[in-house]
Legacy VTK file of the C-alpha trace (Angstrom):
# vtk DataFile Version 3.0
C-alpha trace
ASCII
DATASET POLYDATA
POINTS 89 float
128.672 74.552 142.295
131.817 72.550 142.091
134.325 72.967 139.260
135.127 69.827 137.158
137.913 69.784 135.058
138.545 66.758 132.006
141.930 66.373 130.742
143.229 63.734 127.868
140.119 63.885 126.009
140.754 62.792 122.520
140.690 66.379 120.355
138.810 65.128 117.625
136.387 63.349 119.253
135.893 66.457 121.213
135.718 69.143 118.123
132.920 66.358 116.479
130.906 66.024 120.032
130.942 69.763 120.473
129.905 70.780 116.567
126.820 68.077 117.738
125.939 69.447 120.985
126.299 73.182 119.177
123.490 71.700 116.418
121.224 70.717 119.600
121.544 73.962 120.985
123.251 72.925 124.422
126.777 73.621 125.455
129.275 71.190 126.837
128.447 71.901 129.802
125.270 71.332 129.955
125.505 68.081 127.940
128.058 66.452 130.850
125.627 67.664 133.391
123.083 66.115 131.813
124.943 62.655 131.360
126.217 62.768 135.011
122.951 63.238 136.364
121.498 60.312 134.535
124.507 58.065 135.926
123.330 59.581 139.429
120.198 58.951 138.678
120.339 55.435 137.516
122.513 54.303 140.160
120.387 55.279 142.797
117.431 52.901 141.368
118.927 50.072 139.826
122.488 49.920 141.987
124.493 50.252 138.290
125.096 52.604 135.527
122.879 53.329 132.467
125.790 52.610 130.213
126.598 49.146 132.096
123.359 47.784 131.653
124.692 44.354 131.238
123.227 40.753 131.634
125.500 39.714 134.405
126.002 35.571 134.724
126.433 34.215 138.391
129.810 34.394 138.341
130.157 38.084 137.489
127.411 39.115 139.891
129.600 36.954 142.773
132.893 38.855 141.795
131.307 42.088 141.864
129.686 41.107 145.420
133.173 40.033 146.219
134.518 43.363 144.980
131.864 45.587 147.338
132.370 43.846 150.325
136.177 44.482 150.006
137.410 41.089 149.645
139.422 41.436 146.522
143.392 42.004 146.138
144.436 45.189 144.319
147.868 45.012 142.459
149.401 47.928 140.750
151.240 47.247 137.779
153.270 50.094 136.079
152.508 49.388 132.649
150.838 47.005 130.417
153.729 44.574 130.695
153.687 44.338 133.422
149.842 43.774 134.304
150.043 41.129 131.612
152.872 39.504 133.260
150.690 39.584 136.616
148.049 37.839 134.863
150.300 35.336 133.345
149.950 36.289 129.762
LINES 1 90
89 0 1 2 3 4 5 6 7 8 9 10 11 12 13 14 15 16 17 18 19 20 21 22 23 24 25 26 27 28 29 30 31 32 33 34 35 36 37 38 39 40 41 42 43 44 45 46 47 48 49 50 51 52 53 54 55 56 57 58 59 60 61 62 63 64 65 66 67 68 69 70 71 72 73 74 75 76 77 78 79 80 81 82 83 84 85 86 87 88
């Protein structure tokens, strides 16, 4: 089994999730395993995520098309002044 390692993850939100997850009797791990099968899972039957169930309009669902077939320009920006400069904000 592959290792999987988190980083950043905010320290309280961690110490409340994992007093939770202690009450339910089920470890970290086994709590991310359970929520990354479930994304796995969904995907494979419904082509999105369980926790982007959303009500897409036409022109969303065309974008995202867009976006899989590749046809969409990437720009890196280096900061958030940047990206909001490249959207002309």
């Amino acid at each position: 089994m592959a290792t999987l390692t988190i980083h950043n993850i905010d320290p309280d939100i961690k110490a409340a999730a994992l007093k939770i997850l202690k009450g339910h009797g089920m470890t970290a791990n086994a709590a991310l395993s359970a929520f990354l099968s479930k994304i796995v899972s969904d995907h494979g039957a419904k082509e999105h995520c369980f926790c982007c169930n959303l009500d897409l309009n036409e022109e969303t669902r065309r974008d995202l098309a867009e976006a899989k077939a590749g046809n969409v320009q990437y720009v890196e920006c280096k900061d958030t002044g940047d990206l909001f400069n490249n959207l002309g904000i």
